[in-house]
N, C-alpha and C positions, 0 to 999 in steps of 0.2 A: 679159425675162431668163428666161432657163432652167436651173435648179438637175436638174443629173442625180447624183440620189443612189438609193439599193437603198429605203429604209423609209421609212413615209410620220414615223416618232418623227424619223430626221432628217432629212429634208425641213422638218418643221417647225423644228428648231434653226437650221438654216441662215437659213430666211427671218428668222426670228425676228431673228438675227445681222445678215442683211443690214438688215431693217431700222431695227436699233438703229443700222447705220454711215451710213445715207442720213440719218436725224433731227440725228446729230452732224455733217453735214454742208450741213443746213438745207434738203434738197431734201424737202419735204412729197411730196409726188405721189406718190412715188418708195418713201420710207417707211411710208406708209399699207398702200401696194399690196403691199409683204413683209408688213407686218403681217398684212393680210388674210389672205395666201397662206398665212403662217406657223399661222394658227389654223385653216386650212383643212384644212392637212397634219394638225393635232392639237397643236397647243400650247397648254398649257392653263394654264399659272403665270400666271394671273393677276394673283395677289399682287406678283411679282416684275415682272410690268410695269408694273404700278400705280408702283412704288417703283421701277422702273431709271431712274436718273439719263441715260442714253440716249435715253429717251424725251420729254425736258423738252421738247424743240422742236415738238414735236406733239400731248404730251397735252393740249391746253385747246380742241382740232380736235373740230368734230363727227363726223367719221370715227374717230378716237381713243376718241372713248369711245363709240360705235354699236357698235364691233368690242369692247372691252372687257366692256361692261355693255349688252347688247343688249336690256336689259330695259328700262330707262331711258326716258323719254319725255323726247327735249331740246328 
């Protein structure tokens, strides 16, 4: 997928977005991969991912919380 946006602030919303809509749509792979993208671009609300109800299908993924809390040894 190719998100052609001007900044990388939304670059990072978007992926963020997309992968909130691939997780409510149970395609893991898929939603990771925005995730990734999205924190790549600069998104940094952590908090708010932690707690998006969006994210229920994926956060309990070792990729979910690697990209989350990269401090973490799982």
């Amino acid at each position: 997928m190719s998100i052609d946006v001007a900044r990388s602030e939304d670059k990072a919303e978007v992926y963020y977005n997309v992968a909130c809509l691939y997780s409510r749509m149970k395609d893991k792979k898929n939603a990771l991969k925005s995730l990734e993208q999205s924190l790549k671009y600069g998104y940094v609300c952590f908090a708010h991912i932690e707690c998006d109800c969006d994210m229920d299908f994926i956060r309990e993924t070792k990729g979910f919380k690697t990209f989350v809390n990269p401090n973490v040894v799982l």
